[in-house]
C-alpha positions as CSV (number, residue, x, y, z in Angstrom):
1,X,-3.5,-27.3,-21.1
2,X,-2.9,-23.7,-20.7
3,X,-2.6,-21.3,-17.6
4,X,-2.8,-17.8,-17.1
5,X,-2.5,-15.8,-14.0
6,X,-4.2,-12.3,-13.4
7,X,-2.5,-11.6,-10.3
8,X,-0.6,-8.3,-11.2
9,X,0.2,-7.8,-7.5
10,X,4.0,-7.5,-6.7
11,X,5.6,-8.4,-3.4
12,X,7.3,-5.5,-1.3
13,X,7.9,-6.1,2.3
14,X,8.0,-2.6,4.4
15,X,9.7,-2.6,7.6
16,X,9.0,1.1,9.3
17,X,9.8,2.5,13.2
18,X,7.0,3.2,15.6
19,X,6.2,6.5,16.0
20,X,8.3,8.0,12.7
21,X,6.3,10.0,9.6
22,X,5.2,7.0,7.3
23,X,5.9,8.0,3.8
24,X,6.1,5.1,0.8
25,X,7.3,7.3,-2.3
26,X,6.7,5.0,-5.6
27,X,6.8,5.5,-9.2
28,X,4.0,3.1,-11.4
29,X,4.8,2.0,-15.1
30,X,2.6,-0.4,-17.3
31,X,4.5,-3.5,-19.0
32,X,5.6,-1.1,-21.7
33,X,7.3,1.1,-19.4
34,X,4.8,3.6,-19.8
35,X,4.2,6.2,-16.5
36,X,0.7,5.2,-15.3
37,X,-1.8,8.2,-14.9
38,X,-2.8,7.8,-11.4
39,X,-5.2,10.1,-11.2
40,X,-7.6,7.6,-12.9
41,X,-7.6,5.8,-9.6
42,X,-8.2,5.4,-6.4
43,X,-6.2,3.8,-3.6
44,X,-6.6,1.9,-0.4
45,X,-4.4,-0.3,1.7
46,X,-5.0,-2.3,5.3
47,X,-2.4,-3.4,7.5
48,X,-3.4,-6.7,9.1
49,X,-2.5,-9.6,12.1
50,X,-3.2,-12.3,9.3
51,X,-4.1,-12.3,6.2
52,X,-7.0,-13.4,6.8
53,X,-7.9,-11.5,10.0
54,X,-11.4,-9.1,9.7
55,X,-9.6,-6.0,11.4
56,X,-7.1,-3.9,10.5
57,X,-4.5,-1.7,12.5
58,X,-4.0,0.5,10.0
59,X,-6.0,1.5,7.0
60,X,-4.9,3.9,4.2
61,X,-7.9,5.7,2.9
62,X,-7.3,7.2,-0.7
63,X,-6.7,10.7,1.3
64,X,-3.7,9.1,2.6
65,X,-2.5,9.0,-1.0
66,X,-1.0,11.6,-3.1
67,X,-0.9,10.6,-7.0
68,X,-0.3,12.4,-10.1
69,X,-0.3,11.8,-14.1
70,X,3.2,10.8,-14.1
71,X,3.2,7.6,-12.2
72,X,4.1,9.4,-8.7
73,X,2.7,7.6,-6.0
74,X,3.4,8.4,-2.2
75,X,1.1,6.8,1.0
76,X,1.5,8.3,4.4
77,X,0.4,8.0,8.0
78,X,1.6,10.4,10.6
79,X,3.9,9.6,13.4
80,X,0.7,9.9,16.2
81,X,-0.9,7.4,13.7
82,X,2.3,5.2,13.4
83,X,1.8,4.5,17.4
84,X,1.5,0.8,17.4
85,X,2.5,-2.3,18.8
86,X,6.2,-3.3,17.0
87,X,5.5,-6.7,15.3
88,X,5.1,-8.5,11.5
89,X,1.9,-8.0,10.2
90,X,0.5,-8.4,6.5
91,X,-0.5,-5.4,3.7
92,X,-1.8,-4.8,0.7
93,X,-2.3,-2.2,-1.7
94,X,-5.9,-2.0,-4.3
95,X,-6.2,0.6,-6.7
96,X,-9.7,1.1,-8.0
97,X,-10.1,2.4,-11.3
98,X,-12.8,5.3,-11.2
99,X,-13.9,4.8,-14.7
100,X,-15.4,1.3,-14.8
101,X,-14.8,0.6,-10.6
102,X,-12.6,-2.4,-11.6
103,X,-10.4,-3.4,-8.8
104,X,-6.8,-4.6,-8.6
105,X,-4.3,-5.6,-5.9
106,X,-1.4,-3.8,-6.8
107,X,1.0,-4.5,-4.1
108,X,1.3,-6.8,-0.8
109,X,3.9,-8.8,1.7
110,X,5.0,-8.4,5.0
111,X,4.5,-5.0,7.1
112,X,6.9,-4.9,9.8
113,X,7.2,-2.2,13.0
114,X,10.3,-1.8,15.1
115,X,10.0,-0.5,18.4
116,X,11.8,2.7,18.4
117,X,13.5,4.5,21.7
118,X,12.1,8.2,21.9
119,X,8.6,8.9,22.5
């Protein structure tokens, strides 16, 4: 019997402060080690209670994404936007290719917020 797997998704866990600039700066490379032109994509990511809960508290619409030819990547959320409730809550990261619409999970894990002091 043979298996394959088409999950492509790799695990990061972010941990972030309340109230701080959210920035995720990331560099993409195919299995060849080849910079992936990211401007052939769009990008999304929610920020959830469960993994299987309906609502997010944070969503990253492609606007929240910069991207360029060279692999650069970088997702951000202001600080006012950032105002949440400190706790462990689940992510995940889908990049939609704009030439055929196909649709792959890209990144995922843990999202965690610690309560911060000033504010």
């Amino acid at each position: 019997m043979a298996n394959i797997n088409l999950i492509v998704k790799e695990e990061l866990n972010i941990t972030c402060l309340r109230n701080d600039t959210f920035r995720l700066d990331m560099i993409w490379k195919d299995s060849s080690d080849a910079l992936i032109d990211l401007t052939a994509y769009t990008f999304g990511a929610q920020v959830k209670k469960s993994e299987s809960d309906s609502t997010s508290i944070l969503s990253f619409e492609d606007s929240d994404f910069t991207k360029d030819a060279s692999g650069n990547l970088s997702m951000t959320k202001t600080s006012a936007q950032m105002d949440l409730q400190p706790g462990t809550y689940y992510y995940d990261l889908q990049a939609t290719k704009t030439a055929n619409g196909d649709v792959s999970t890209w990144l995922g894990g843990l999202f965690k917020i610690e309560g911060d002091v000033t504010r």
